[in-house]
GULUM-227860 format. One record per atom (N, C-alpha, C): residue in three letters; x, y, z. Coordinates in steps of 0.05 Angstrom, whole numbers, plus 5000, padded with zeros to 4 digits. Layout:
N
AlaXYZ
...
***
This chain:
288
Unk501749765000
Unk500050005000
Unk501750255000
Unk501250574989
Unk502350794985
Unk501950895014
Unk503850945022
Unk502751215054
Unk502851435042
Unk501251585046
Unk500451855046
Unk499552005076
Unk500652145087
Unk499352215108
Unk497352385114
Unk494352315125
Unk491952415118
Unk492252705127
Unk494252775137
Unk493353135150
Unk494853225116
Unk496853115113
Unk497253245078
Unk497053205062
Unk494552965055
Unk492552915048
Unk490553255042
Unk489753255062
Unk488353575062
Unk488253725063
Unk491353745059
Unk492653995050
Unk491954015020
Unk494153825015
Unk493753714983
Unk490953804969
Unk489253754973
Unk486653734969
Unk484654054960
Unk486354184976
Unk486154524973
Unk488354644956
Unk490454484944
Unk492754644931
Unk491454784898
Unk488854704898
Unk488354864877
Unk486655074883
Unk485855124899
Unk484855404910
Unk486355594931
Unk488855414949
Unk490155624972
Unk491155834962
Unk491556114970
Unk493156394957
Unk495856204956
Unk497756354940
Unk500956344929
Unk502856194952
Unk502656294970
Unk503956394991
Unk503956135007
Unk501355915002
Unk501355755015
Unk500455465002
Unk502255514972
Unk502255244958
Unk504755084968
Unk507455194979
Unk509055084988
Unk507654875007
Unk505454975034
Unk505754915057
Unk503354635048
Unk502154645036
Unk500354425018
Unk500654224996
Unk504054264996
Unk505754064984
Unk507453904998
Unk505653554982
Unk506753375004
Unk509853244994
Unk511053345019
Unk514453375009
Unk514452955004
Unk513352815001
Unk513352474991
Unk511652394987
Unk509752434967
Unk506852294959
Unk507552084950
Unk509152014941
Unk509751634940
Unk513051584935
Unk512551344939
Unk516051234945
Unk517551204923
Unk519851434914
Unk520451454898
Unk520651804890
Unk518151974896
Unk518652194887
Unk518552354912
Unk520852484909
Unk519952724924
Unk519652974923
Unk516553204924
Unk517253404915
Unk517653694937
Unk517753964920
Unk517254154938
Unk517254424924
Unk515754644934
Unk515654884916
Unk517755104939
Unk518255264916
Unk520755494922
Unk520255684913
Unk520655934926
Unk519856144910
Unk522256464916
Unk523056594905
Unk525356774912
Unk523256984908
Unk524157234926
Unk523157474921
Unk523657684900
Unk526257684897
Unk527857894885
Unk528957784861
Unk528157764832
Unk525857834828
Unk523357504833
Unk520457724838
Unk519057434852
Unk518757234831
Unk519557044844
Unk519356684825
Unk518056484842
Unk517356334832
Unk516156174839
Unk515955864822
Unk517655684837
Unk517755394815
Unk517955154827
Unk516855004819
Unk516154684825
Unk517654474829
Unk518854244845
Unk521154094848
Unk520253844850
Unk520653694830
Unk519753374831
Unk522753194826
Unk523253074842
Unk526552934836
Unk524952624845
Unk526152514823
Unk525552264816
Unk527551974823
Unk526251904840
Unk529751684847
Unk528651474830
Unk530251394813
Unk530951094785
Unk532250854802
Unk533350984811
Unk534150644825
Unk531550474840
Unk529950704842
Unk527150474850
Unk526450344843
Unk525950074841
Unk525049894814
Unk521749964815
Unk520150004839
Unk517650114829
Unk517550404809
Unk519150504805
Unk519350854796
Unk518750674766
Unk517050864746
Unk516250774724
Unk516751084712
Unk517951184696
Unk518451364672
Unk517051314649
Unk514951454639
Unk513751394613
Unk513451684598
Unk512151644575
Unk512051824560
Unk508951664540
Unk507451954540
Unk505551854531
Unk504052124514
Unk503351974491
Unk501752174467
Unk498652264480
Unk497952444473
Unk494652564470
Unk492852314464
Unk490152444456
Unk488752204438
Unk490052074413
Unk488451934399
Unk488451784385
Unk488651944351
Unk490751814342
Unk492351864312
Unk489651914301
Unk489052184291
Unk486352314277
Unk486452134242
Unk488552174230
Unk489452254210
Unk490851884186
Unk490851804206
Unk493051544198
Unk496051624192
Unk495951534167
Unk499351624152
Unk499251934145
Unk497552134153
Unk497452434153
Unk499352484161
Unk499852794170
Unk501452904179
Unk500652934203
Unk498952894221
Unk497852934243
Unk498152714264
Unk499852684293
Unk499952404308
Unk498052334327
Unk495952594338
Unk495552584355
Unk493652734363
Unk491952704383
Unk489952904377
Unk489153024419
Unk489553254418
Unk490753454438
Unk489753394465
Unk490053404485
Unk488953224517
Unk489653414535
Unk489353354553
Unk489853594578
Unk491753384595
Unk495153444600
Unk496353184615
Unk494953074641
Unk492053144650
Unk491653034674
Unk490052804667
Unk488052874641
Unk487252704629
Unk489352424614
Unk491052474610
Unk492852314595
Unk493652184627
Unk494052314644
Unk494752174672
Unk493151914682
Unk489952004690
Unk489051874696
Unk488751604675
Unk488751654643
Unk489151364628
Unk491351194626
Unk492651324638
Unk496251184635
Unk496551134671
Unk494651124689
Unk496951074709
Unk499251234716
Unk498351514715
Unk500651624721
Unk501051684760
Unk503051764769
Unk501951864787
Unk502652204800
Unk504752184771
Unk505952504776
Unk505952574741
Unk505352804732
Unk504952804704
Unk506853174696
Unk506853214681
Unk508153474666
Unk507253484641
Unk507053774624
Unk507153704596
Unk509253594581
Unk509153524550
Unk511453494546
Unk512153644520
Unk513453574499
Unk514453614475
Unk512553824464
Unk514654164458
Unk513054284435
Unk511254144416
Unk509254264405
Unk506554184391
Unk505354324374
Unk504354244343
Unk502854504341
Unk499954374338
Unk497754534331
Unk495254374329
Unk493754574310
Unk492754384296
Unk490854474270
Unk488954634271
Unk489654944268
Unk487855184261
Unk488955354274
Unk490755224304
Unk490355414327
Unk492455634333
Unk491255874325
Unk493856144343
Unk493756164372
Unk497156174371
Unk497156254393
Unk496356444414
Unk494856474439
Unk493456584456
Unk493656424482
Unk492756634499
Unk493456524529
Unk490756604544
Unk490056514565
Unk487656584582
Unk485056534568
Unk482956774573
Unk479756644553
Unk480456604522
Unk482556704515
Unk483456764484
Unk484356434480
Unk486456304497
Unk487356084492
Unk485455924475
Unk486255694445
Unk484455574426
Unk486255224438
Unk487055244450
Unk488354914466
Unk486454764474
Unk484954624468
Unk482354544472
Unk482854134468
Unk481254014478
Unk481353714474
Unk480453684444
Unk481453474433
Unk480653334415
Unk481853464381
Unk483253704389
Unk484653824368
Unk486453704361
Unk486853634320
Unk488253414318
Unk492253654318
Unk493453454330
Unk496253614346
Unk498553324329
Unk500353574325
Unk503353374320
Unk504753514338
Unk506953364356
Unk510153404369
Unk511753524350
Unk514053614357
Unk515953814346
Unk517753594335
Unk518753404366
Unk520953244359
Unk520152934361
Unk521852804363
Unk522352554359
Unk519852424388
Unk518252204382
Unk516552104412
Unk516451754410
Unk516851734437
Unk516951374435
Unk515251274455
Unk513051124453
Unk511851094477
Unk511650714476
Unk512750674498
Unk513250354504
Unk514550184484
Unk516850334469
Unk517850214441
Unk516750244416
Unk514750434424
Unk513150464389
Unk514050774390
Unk515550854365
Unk515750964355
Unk513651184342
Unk511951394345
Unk510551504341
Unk510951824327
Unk513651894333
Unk513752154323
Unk517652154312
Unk518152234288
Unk520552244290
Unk520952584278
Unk523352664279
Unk523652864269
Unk524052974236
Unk523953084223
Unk524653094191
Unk527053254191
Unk528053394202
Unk530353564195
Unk532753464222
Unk533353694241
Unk535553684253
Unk534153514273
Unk536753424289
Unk537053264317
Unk535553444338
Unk533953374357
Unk532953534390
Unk534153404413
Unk533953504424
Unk534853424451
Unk531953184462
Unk532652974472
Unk530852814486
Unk531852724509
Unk529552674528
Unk530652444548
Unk528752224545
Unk530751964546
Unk530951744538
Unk530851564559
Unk529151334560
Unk528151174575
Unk529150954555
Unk531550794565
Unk532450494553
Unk530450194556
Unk530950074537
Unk529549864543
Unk531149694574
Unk533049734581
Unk534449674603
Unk533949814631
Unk531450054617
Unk531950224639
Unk533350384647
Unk535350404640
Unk537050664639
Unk536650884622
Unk536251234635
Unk535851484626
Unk537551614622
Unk537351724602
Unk539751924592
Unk538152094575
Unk539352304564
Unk538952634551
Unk541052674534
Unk540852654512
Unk541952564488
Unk540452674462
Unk541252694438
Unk539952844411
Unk540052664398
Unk538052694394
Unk536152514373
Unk534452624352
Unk534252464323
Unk532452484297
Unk530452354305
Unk531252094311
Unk528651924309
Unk529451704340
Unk527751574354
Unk529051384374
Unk530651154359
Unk531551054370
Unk533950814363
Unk532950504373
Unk533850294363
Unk532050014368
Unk531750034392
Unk533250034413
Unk534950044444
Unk532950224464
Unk532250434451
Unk530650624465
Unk527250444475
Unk525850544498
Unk522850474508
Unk521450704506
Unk522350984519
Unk521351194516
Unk522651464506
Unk521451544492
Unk522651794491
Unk520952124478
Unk522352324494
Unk520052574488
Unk523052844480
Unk521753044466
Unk523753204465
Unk523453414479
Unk525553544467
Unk524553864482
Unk526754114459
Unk526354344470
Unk526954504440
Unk530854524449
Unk531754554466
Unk534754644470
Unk535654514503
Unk538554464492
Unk539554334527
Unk540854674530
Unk540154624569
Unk541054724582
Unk543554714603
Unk544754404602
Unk547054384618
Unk548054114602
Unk549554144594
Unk551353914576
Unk554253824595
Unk553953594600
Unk556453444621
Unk557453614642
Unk555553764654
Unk555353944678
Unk555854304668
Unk555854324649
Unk556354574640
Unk554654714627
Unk554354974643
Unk551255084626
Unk552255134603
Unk550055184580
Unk549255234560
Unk548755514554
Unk550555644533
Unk549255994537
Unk547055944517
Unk546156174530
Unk543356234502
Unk543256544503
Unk543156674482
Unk542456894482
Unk540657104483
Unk537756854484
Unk535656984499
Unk535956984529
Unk534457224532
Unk534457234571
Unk532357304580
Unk529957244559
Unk527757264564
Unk526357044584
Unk524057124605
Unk523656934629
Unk520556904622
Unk518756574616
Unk517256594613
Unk516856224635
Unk514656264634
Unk513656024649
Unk514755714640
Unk516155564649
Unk518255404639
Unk517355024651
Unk517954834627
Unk518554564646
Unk520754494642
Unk521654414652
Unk525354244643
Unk525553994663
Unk527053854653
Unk528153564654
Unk531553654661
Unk532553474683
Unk535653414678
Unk536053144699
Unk538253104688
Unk539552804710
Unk541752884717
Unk542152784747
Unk544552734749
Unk546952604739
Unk549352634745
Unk551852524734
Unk551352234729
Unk550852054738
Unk550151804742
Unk547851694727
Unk546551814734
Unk543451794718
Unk541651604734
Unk542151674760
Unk541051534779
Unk538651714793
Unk537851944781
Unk536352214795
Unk534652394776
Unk533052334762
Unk531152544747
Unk529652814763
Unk530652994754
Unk529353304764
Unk527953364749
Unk525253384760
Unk522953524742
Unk523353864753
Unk523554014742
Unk522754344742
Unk520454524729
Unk518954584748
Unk515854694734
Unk516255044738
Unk516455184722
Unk516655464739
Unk513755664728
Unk512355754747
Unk511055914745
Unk512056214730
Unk510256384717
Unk510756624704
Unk507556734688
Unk509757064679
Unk507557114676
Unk505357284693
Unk505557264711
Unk504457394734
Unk506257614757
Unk504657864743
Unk506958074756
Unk506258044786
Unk509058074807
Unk509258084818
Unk508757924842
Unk507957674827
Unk508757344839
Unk510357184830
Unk509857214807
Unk512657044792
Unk512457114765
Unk514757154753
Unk516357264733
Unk518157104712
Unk516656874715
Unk518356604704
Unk521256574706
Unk522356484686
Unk525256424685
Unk526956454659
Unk529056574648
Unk529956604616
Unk532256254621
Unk533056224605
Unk534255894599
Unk537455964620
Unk538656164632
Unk540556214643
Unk540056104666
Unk537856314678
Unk537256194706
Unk535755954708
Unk533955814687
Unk533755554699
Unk536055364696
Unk538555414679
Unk541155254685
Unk542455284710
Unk541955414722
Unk543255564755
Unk542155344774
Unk539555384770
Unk537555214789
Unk537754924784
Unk539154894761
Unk539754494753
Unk541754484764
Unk544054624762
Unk546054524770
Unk546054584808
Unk544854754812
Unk544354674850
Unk542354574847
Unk541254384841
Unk540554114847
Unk541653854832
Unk543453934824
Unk545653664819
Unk546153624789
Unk544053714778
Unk544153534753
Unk546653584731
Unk546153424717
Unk549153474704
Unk548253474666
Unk546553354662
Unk545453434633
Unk541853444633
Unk540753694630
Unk539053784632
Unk537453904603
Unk534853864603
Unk534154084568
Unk530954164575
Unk530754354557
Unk528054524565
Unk525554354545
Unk523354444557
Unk520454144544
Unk519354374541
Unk516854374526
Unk515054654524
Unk514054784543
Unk513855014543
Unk512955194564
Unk511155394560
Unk510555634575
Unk509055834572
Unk505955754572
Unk504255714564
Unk502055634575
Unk501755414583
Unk502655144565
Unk503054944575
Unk504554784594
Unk505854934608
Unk507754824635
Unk504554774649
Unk505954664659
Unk504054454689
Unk504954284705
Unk504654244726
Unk505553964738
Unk502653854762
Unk502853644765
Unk499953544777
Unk500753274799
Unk499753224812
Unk500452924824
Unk497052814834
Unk497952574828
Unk495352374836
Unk494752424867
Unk492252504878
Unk492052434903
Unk489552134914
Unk491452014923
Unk491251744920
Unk488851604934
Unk486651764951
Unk484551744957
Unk482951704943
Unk483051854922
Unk480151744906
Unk481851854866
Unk483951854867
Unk485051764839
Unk484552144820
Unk483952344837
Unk484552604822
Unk486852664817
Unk486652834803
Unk489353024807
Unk489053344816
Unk490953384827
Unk490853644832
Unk493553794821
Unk492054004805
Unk495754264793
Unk496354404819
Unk498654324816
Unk501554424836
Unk501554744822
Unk502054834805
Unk502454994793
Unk499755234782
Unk500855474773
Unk497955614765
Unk498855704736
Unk496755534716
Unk497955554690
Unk496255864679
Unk498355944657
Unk497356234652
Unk495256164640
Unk493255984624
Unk491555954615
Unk488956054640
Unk489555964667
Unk487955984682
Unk485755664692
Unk487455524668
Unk486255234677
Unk488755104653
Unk489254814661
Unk491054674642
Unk490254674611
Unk492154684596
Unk491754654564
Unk492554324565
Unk491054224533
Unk491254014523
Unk494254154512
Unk495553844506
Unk497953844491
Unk498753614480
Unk499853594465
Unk500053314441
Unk502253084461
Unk503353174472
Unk504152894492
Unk504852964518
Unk505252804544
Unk505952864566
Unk508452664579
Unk509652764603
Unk511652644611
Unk510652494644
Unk510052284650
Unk509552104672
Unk510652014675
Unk510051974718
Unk512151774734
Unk509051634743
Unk510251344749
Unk508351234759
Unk509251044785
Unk508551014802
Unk509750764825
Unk508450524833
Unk508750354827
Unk507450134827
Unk508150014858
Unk506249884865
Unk505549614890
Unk508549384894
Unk509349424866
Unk510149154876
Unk513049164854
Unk514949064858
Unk517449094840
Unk518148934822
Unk516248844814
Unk516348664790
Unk513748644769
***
C-alpha cells in the first residue's frame, strides 16, 4: 500500500484554491516512494517553481512518456489528437504528470487565458522525435532535438536525437539543452517565461522535474534558459534540456484517495491546456 499522510492529504486537496503563499505549505514533500517534491519561491525578482526529483534506482519508479488521443489522421501529417496531461494521467496510470514536447495543432493561434484555442480533441503533432513503450510515434524530419530517453534496460539519459533508436522504450523531446556534462549552456535569449525542464544527474540515477510559474506580475516572473541552468545545476544535475512551456507548463500529482489530480502549479491559461504528449512517473505496488 502507498502512505500518504491524511493531514497532507488535506492539505493537498486545497492546493488548487490556497493563495500563492501557501502552495508550498500544501505540498506533500513524499506522495509516494520514489518521488519527492517541493515548491520554492525567491523574492527578488518574485519566482516561483516546482521540484519533483525522481529516484530510478527504485524498481517501482516507472518513467513513461505518453501521446494525447488517438492518431486523427492515419499516415497524415497529424499523430495525435490534443488532451489535457491530467487526462492523459488518469489513462496511463500516472501518478505524477508534466507537459511534454513542443506541439502544434490544427487551426490554432497562439493565445493565452479566455483567448487560449488549446482545447481537447484538436488534431496536434510534436515538434520532435516520441516513443511510447517502444513504438515509435513521432520522429523528426530535419535536425537532431534534445530528448530524454528511457532504455529498454531502463537506463535514462538526455541525448539528441532524429528519430529513437531500436534500444530506446521511451522517449520525448524538448526545444534546446540547458547543461551539457555539467556545463551550462549559453543562450542568448534572457527572456523569462513560464518553463518545464528535465535534467539527471551525473550518474543517471536522479531525474529532476522543474515546473516554473510566470507571467504573473509580481508573483512570479518566470525564468529565461540562464537561470533555469543555475537552478539544475544546484540541484545536481549534470545534463538537463528545456520541454514546452509558457501556457502549457504544468505539473499535477495523483491524490491517492480517490485517483484525482490536483495542479501544483497556476497555468497562465487559468486552467490546464491540452497538449500533444505528456511526461509521467508512475509507482507501482510491487517490483516486478
Amino acid at each position: 500500500m502507498r502512505r500518504f499522510e491524511s493531514s497532507i492529504l488535506a492539505l493537498l486537496a486545497l492546493a488548487g484554491s490556497v493563495p500563492c503563499g501557501a502552495v508550498a505549505e500544501a505540498l506533500p514533500e513524499h506522495p509516494f516512494a520514489g518521488i519527492t517534491c517541493r515548491a520554492e519561491t525567491r523574492a527578488d525578482p518574485p519566482m516561483r517553481w516546482f521540484v519533483a526529483e525522481i529516484d530510478l534506482k527504485n524498481p517501482r519508479v516507472r518513467v513513461r512518456v505518453a501521446p494525447g488521443g488517438p492518431d486523427p489522421d492515419g499516415a497524415g501529417p497529424w499523430q495525435t489528437t490534443l488532451m489535457r496531461p491530467t487526462a492523459i494521467a488518469a489513462r496511463e496510470g500516472f501518478d505524477l504528470v508534466v507537459n511534454g514536447d513542443f506541439f502544434d495543432g490544427r487551426g490554432i493561434k497562439d493565445a493565452e487565458g479566455t483567448n487560449s484555442a488549446y482545447r481537447t480533441a484538436i488534431w496536434g503533432s510534436v515538434l520532435g522525435p516520441a516513443m511510447t513503450d517502444g513504438r515509435t510515434w513521432a520522429t523528426c524530419a530535419t535536425n537532431e532535438r534534445p530528448c530524454l530517453v528511457v532504455h529498454k534496460n531502463r537506463k535514462v539519459t538526455i541525448e539528441m536525437l532524429q528519430r529513437p533508436k531500436e534500444e530506446d522504450w521511451e522517449v520525448i523531446a524538448g526545444n534546446t539543452m540547458l547543461l551539457r556534462d555539467g556545463f551550462v549552456v549559453p543562450h542568448q535569449s534572457k527572456t523569462r517565461h513560464p518553463r518545464t525542464v528535465v535534467g539527471l544527474d551525473q550518474k543517471g540515477r536522479r531525474l529532476v522535474i522543474l515546473v516554473v510559474d510566470g507571467r504573473k506580475p509580481g508573483v512570479a516572473v518566470g525564468m529565461n534558459y540562464d537561470e533555469l541552468a543555475a537552478e539544475l545545476q544546484r540541484l545536481g544535475c549534470y545534463q538537463a534540456l528545456n520541454l514546452d512551456g509558457g501556457g502549457s507548463s504544468v505539473m499535477a500529482l495523483r491524490n491517492p484517495a480517490d485517483g484525482t489530480f490536483r495542479l501544483l502549479n497556476e497555468p497562465t491559461d487559468g486552467r490546464e491546456r491540452a497538449v500533444g504528449n505528456a511526461l509521467g512517473v508512475s509507482v507501482s505496488d510491487r517490483t516486478h
